[in-house]
N, C-alpha and C positions, 0 to 999 in steps of 0.2 A: 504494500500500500504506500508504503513512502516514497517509492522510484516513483508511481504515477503520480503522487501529490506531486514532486519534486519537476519533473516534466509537465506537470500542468501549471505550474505558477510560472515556469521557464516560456512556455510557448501560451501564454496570457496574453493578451494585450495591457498595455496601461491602462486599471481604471475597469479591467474588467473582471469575471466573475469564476470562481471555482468553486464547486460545490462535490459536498462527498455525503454520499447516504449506505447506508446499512439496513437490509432488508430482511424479510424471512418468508420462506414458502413451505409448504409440508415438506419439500422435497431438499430445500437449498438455502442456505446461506448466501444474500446478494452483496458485496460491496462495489457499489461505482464510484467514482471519480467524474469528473465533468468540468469542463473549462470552455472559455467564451474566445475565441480566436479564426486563424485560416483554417480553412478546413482541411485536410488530409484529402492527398488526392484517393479517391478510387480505386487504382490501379494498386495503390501503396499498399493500402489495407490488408489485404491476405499476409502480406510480408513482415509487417507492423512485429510481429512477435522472433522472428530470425533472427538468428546469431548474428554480427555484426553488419545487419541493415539502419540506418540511417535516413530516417525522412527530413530535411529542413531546408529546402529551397526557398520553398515559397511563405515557409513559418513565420513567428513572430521573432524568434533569432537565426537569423538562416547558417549560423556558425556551429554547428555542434560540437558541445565540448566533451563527449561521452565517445565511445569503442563502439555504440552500438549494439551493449550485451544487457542492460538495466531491464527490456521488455523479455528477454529471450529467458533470465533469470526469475521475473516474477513469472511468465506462466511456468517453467523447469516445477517453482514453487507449488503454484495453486495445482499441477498435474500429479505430485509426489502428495496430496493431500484429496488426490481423487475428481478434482474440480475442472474446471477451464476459466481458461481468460477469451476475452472479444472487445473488439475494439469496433465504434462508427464515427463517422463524422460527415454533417452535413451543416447547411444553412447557419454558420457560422458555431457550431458547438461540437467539440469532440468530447465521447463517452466512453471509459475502457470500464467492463466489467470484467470483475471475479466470482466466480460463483463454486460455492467453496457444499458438497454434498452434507445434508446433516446425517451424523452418527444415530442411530440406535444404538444403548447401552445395552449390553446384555445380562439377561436378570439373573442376581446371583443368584448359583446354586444352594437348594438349603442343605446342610449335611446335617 
């Protein structure tokens, strides 16, 4: 969650908006992230999570100052935890979800 907070206040505009919400479904644990800027092209998206891919042409800093491994690292994360990550971006708002499976406990045994 920190690498998206961190890429989202990065690629912000001045003045503009970042929002993080935490959800719940019978099925899943939601956290998104969301930020007010360019939009990620299209084409980028599928890649968005790759080993040393890099989007920032047309971004709010077009300089990255990362390897390109911070996205490839949180899904590694949310997948070793059973989840997925996803990424959208359109009409000026990019949204990267985590969606993290909820556990059943299992009922102790009585001896």
């Amino acid at each position: 969650v920190s690498n998206l907070l961190s890429n989202a206040l990065c690629h912000t505009w001045e003045g503009g908006e970042v929002a993080i919400e935490v959800s719940e479904t019978p099925e899943a644990t939601l956290v998104a992230v969301e930020n007010t800027g360019d939009d990620i092209d299209p084409h980028a998206l599928p890649r968005l999570f790759d080993r040393f891919f890099r989007v920032a042409a047309a971004r709010a800093h077009p300089e990255p100052d990362g390897a390109g491994l911070g996205l490839s690292i949180t899904r590694a994360i949310v997948e070793a935890h059973g989840g997925r990550a996803s990424a959208s971006s359109s009409r000026g708002r990019t949204r990267f979800m985590l969606e993290f499976p909820r556990r059943i406990s299992p009922v102790p045994s009585r001896k």
